[in-house]
VEXDREN-2710 file (C-alpha; in Angstrom, 1 decimal):
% VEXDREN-2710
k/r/px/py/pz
1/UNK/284.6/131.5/155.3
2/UNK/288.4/131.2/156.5
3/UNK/288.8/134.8/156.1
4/UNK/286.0/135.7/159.0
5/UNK/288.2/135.3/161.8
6/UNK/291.1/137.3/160.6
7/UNK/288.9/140.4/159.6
8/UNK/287.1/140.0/163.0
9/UNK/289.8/139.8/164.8
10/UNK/292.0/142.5/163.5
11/UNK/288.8/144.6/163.8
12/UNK/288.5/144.0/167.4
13/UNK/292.1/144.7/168.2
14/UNK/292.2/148.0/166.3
15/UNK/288.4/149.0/168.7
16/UNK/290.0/147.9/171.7
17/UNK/294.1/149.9/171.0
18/UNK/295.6/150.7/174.0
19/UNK/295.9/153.8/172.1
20/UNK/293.6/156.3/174.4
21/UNK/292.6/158.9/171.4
22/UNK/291.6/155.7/169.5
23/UNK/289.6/154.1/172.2
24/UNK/287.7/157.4/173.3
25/UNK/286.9/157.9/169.6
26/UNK/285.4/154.6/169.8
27/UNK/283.7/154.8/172.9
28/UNK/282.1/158.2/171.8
29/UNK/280.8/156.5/168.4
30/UNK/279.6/153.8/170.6
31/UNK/277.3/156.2/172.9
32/UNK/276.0/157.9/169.8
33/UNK/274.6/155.4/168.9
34/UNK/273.2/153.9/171.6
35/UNK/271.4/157.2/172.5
36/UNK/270.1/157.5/168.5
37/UNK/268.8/153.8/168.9
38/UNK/267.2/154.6/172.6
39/UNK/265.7/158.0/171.3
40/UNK/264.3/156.4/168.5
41/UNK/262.5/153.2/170.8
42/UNK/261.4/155.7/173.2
43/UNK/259.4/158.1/170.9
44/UNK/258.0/155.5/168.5
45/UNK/256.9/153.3/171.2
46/UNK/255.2/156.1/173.0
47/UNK/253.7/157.7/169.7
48/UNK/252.3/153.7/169.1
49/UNK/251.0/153.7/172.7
50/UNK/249.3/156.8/171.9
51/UNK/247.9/155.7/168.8
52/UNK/246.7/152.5/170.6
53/UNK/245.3/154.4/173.5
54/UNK/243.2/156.6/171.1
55/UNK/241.7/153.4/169.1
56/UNK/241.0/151.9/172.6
57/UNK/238.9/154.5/173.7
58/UNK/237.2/155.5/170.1
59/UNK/236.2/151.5/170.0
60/UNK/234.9/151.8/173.8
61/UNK/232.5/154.9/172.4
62/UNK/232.1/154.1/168.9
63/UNK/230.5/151.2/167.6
64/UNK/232.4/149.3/164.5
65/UNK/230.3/150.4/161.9
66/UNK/227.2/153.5/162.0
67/UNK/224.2/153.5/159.1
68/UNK/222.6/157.0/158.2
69/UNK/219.8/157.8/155.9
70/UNK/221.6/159.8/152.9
71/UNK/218.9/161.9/152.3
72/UNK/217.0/162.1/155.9
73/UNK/216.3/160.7/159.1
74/UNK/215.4/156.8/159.5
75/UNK/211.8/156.0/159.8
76/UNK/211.5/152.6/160.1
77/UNK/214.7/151.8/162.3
78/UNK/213.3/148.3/163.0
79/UNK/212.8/147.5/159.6
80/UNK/216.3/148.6/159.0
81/UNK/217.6/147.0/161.9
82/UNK/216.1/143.4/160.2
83/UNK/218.2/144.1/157.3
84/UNK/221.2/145.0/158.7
85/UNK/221.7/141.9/160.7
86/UNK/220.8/139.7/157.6
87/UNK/223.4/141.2/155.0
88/UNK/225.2/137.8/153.5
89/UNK/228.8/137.6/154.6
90/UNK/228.7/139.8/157.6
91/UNK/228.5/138.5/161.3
92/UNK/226.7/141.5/163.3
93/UNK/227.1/140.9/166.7
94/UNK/224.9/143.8/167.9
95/UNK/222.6/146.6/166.5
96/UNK/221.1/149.5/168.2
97/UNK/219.3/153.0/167.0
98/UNK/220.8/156.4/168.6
99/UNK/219.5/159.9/167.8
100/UNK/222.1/162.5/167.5
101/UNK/221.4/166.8/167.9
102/UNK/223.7/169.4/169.9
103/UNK/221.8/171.2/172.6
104/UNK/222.8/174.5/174.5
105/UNK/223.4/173.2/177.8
106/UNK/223.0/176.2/181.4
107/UNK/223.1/176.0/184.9
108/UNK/223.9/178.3/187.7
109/UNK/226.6/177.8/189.2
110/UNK/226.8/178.9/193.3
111/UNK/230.4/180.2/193.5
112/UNK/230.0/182.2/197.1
113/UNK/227.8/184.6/199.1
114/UNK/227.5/188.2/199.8
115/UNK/228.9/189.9/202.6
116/UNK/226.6/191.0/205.0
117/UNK/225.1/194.4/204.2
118/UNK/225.3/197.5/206.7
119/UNK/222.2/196.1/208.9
120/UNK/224.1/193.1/209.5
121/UNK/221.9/190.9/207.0
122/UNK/223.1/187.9/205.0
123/UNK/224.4/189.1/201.4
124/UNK/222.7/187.3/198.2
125/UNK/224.2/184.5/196.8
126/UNK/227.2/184.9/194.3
127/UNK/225.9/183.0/191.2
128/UNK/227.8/182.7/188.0
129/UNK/225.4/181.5/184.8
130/UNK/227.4/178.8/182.7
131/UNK/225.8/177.9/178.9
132/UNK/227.9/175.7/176.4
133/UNK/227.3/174.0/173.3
134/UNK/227.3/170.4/174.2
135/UNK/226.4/167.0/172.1
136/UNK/223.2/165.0/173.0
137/UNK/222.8/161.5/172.4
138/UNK/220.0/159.3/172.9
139/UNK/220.5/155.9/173.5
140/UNK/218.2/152.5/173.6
141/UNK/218.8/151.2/176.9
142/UNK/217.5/147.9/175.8
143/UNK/220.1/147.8/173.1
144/UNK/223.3/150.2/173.8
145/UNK/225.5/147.6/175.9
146/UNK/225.7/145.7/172.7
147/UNK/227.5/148.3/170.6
148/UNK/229.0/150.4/172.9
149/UNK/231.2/150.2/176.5
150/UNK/229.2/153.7/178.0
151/UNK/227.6/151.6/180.5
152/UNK/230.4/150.1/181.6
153/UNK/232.4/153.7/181.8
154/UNK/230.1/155.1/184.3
155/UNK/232.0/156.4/187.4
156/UNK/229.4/157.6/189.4
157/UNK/225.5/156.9/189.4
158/UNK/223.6/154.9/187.1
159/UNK/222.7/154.7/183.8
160/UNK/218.8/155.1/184.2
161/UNK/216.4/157.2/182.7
162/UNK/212.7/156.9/184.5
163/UNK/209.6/157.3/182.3
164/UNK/209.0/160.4/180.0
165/UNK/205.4/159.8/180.5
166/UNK/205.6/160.6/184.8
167/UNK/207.7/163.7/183.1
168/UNK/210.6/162.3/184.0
169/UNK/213.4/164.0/182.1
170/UNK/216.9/162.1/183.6
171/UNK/220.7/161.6/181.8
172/UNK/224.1/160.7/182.5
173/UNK/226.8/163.1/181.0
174/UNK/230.5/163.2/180.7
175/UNK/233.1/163.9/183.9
176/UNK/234.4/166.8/182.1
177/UNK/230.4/167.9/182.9
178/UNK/231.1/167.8/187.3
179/UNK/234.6/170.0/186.3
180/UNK/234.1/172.9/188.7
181/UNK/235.6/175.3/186.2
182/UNK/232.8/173.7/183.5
183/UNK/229.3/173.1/184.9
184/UNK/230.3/171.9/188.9
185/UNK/227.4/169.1/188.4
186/UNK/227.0/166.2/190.8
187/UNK/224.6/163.3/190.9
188/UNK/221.1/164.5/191.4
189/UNK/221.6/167.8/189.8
190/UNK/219.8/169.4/187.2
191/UNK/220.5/170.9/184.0
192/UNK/218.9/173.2/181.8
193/UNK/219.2/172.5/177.6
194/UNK/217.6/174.6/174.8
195/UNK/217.4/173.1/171.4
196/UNK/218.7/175.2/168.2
197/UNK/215.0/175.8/167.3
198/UNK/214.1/176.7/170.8
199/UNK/217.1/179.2/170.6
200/UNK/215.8/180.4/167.4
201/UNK/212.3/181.0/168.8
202/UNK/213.3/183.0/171.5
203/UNK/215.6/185.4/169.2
204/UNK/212.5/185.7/167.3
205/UNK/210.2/186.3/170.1
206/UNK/213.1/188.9/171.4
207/UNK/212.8/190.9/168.7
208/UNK/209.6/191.1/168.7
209/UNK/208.5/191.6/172.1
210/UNK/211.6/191.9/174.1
211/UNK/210.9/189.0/176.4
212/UNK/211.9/185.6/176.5
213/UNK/208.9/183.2/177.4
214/UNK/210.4/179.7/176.1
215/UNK/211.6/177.7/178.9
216/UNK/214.3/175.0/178.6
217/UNK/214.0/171.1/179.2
218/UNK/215.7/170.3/182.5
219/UNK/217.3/167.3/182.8
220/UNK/218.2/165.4/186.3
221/UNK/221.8/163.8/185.7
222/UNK/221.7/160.4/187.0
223/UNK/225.9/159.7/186.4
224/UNK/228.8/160.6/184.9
225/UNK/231.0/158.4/182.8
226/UNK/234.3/159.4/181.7
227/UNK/235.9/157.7/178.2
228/UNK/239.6/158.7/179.1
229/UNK/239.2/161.0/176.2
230/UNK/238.4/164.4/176.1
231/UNK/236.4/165.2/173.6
232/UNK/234.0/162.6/174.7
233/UNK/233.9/163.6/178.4
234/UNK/231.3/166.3/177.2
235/UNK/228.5/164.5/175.9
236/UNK/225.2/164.2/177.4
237/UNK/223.4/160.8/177.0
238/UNK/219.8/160.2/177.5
239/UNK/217.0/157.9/176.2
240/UNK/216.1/157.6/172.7
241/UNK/212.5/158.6/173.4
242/UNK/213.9/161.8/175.5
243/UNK/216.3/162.9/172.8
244/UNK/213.5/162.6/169.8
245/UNK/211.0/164.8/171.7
246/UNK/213.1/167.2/172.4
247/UNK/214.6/167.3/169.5
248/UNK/211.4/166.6/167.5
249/UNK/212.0/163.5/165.6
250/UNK/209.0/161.4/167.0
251/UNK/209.5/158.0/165.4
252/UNK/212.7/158.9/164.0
253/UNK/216.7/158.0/164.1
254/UNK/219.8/159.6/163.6
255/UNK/221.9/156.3/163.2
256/UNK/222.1/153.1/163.4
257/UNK/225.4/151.4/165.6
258/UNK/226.6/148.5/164.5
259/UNK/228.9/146.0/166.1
260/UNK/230.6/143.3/164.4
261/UNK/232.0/139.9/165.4
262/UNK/235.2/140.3/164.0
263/UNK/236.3/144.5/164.1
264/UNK/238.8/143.8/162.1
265/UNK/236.6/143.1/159.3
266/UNK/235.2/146.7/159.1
267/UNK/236.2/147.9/155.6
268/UNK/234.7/144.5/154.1
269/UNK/231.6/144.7/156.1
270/UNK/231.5/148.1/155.4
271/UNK/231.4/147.6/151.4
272/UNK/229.1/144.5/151.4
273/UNK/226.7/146.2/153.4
274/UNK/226.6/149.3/151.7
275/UNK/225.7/146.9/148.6
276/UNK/223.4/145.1/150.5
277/UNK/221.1/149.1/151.7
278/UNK/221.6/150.5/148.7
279/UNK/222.0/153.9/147.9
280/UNK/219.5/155.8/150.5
281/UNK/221.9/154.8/153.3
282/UNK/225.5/155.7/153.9
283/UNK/227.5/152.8/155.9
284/UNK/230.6/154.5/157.9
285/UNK/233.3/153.0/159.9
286/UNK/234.7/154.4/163.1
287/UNK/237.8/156.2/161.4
288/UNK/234.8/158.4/159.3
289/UNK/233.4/159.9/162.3
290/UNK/233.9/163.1/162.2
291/UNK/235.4/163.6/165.5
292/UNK/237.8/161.0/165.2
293/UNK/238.9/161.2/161.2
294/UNK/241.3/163.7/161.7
295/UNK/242.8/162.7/165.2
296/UNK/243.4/159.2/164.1
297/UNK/245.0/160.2/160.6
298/UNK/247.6/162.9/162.6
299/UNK/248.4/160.7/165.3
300/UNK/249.8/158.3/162.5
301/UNK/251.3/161.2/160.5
302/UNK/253.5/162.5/163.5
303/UNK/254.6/158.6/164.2
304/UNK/255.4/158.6/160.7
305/UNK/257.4/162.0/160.7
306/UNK/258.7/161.8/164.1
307/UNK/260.8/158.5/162.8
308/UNK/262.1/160.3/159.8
309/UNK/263.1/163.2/161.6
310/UNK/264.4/161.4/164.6
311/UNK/266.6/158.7/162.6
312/UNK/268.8/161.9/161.7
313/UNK/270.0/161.4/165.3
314/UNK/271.0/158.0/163.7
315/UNK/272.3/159.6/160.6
316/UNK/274.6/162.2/162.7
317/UNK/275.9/159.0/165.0
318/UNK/276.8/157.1/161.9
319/UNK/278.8/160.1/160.6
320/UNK/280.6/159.8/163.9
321/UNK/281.1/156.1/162.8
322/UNK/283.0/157.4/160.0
323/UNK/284.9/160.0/161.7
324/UNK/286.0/157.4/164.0
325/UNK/287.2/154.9/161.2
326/UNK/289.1/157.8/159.0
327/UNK/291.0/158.8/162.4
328/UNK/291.3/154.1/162.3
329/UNK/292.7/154.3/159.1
330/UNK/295.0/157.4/159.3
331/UNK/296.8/155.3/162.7
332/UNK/296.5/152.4/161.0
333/UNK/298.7/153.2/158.1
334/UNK/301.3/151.5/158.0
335/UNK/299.5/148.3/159.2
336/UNK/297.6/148.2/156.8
337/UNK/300.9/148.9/154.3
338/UNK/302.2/145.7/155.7
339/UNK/299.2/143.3/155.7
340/UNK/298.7/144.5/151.5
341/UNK/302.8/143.6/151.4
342/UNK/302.4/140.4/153.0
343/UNK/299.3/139.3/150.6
344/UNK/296.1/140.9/152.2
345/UNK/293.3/141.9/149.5
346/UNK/292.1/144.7/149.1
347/UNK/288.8/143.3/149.8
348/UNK/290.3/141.8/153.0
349/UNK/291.6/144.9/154.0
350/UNK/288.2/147.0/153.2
351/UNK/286.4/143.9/155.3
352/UNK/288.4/145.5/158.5
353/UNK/286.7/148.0/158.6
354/UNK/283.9/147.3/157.7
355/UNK/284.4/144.8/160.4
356/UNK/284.5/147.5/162.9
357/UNK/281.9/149.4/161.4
358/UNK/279.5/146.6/162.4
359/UNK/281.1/146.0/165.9
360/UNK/280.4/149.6/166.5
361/UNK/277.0/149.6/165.3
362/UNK/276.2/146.0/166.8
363/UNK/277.5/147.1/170.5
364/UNK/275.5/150.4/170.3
365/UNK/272.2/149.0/169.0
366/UNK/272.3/146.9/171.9
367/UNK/273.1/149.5/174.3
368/UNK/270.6/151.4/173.0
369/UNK/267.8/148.5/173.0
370/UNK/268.6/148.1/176.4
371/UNK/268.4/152.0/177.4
372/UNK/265.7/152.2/175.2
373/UNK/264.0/149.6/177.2
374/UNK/264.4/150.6/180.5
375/UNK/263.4/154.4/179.9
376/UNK/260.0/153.1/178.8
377/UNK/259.8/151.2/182.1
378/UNK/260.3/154.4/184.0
379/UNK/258.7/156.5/181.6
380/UNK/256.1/157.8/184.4
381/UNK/258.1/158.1/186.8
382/UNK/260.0/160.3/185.3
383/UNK/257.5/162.3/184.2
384/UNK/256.5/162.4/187.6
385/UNK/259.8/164.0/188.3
386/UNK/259.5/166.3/185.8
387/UNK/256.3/167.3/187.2
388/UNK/257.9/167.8/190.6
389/UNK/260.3/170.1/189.3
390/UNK/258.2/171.8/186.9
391/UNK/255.4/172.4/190.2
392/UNK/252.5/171.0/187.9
393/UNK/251.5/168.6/185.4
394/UNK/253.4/168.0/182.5
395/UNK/250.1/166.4/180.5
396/UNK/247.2/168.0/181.2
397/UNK/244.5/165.5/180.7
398/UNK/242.1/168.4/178.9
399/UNK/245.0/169.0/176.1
400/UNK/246.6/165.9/175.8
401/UNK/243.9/162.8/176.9
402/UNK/246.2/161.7/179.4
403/UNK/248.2/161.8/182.1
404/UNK/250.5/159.0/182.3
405/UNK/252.7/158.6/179.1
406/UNK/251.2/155.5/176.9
407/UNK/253.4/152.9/175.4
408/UNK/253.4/150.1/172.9
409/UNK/256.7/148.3/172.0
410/UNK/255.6/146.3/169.0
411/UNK/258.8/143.7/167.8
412/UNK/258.3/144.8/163.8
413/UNK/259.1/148.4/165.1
414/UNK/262.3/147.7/167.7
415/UNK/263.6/144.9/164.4
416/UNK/263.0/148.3/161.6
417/UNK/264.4/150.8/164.3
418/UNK/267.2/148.3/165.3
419/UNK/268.3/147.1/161.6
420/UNK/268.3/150.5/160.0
421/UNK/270.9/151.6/162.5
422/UNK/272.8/148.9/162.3
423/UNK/273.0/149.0/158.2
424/UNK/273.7/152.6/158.8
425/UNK/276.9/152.3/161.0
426/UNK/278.2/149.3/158.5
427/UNK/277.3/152.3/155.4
428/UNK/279.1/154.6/157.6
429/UNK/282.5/152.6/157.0
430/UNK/282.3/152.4/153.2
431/UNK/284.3/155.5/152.9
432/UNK/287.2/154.7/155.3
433/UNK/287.0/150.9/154.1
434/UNK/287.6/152.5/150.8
435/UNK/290.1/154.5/151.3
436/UNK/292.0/151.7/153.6
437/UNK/291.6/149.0/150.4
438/UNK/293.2/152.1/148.1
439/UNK/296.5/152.7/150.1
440/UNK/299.4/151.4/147.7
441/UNK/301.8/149.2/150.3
442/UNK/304.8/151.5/149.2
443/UNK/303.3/154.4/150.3
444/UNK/301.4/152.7/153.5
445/UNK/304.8/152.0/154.6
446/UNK/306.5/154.8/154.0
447/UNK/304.3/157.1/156.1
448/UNK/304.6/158.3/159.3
END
């Protein structure tokens, strides 16, 4: 290890020359990269934030695990719900039956009045007639808290749902729901909803007698919830008993929602209980839901993708590493001529810079940890800034899911980020290392 110190400390002499084009070459390999290493931090931590954020809010709505008949609806849901929580090597912490349709979904919207007419009289109200497509889900009180965080989302109102036999017809729904560009709803208002066979029935009855004389189910919304999630901001929730009469599944169930002890266990509970029904039921987790499948799998595709194309910014500051240490070797010439004369290797003499190759990368991985660091700190404020400037929003919540940049800065991804760059700035000074260990003293002395 006696040769250490000498290859160190010829490296550091030659970084710090009083030479100025040598130590602005070094300082501008330096910044590269530290701005490769802080770019790097920055958009991997955010796209695991965003990754996290999206599991966070699928585990609030879904539950860890959902059973559905193969073939039809379940009948016996109690029967199946025995089974389910006695299926050998899996710890269910909570079971509960949902029925699941889509609805069409109207209400008239007040958006102004009339002027007044000639006579002076008030003008009619301006009403504007909103429909949409929206998912219904009904829920067992007695039974939903335990696979699902819906009651605890609610931001306004209750989650409540009177009696269906004093024709009492109440729901919750999603904030996206009391929007004023979607349906303008508040606590206490109603909404209409028409099934697809109702909707079917009146296009029949259209046709044939160019009326419409089916009415729709009006619901009294009780509360909104919000899931910090788009997509899920839209539902309408009501009981179980609601949902199958108006839906026409008396006795039946869409699903079953299963909550484990351990979530982490899905994929094994998943299998040993799909064993355990047999093959009249499919056993999903989570990431199978439709709605959430593909979201999950692209979020971790871009993380993916957004590294590989984002350690070129690495690649292009190592290259600068190797600019730097060519320009190193061509001043160093006839050093490097003398140290071979008196006796240096030609390992020893590649170990120089090589040497400096590390020292460059070392000093800029730290720089760029650090910048790396504190840009995720002030991440939202900035954005705030940029807002400012911009006049608006730079993440609209109905596009994006949020509005304040998530972040997640997990060690095993700073220690890959941080020792990739640093093996790439020692690669980078293979070639001049090279080329220094090749000079023949002679020569190396002889040039000017």
């Amino acid at each position: 290890m006696s040769w250490l110190p000498f290859e160190l400390g010829l490296a550091a002499r030659y970084l710090i020359s009083k030479r100025t084009s040598v130590s602005f070459i070094t300082l501008i390999s330096v910044i590269g990269v530290m701005l490769g290493v802080a770019v790097l931090i920055v958009v991997i931590s955010v796209m695991a934030g965003f990754h996290h954020l999206l599991q966070e809010k699928l585990f609030g709505f879904y539950s860890d695990l959902t059973v559905e008949g193969r073939y039809s609806m379940i009948a016996d849901h109690e029967g199946l719900r025995k089974r389910v929580r006695q299926v050998d090597g899996v710890k269910v912490k909570g079971v509960s039956p949902v029925v699941v349709g889509r609805v069409m979904a109207q209400r008239t919207v007040v958006m102004g009045q009339s002027p007044v007419d000639a006579n002076g009289a008030m003008g009619e109200p301006l009403q504007d007639l909103r429909m949409d497509l929206v998912p219904l889900v009904g829920v067992d009180t007695n039974t939903i808290g335990e696979v699902s965080e819906i009651p605890r989302m609610m931001v306004a109102g209750k989650m409540e749902f009177g009696d269906l036999f004093l024709d009492e017809w109440f729901a919750v729904a999603g904030v996206n729901l009391a929007n004023p560009r979607h349906f303008a709803m508040d606590v206490g208002d109603k909404v209409s909803v028409y099934t697809t066979r109702q909707l079917k029935a009146m296009k029949a009855e259209r046709d044939a007698n160019g009326s419409l004389g089916i009415l729709p189910t009006d619901f009294e919304v009780r509360g909104f919830f919000d899931v910090e999630f788009h997509p899920f901001n839209s539902f309408v929730i009501c009981s179980m008993e609601a949902a199958q009469e108006l839906l026409e599944m008396e006795g039946r169930v869409s699903q079953l929602k299963v909550k484990l002890e351990n979530p982490d266990q899905a994929l094994t509970a998943q299998r040993l209980m799909g064993q355990a029904l047999g093959t009249n039921y499919i056993v999903k987790t989570w990431r199978d839901e439709p709605a959430t499948r593909h979201q999950v799998a692209a979020v971790e595709t871009e993380k993916q993708m957004m590294f590989f194309v984002l350690f070129f910014v690495m690649i292009v500051a190592a290259f600068g590493v190797t600019s730097s240490l060519i320009i190193f070797v061509t001043h160093k010439t006839r050093e490097i001529g003398l140290l071979k004369a008196l006796g240096a290797s030609n390992g020893q003499v590649a170990g120089i810079f090589l040497c400096q190759g590390l020292a460059i990368g070392g000093v800029g991985v730290t720089l760029g940890y650090g910048l790396g660091m504190l840009a995720l700190k002030y991440r939202n404020e900035f954005l705030k800034f940029i807002g400012w400037l911009k006049g608006g929003e730079v993440f609209q919540k109905e596009i994006y899911f949020f509005n304040e940049l998530p972040a997640l800065t997990r060690p095993e991804d700073i220690l890959f980020i941080c020792g990739c760059s640093l093996l790439a700035c020692v690669l980078a000074g293979l070639i001049p290392a090279w080329n220094a260990a090749r000079l023949r003293p002679v020569e190396a002395l002889r040039y000017e």
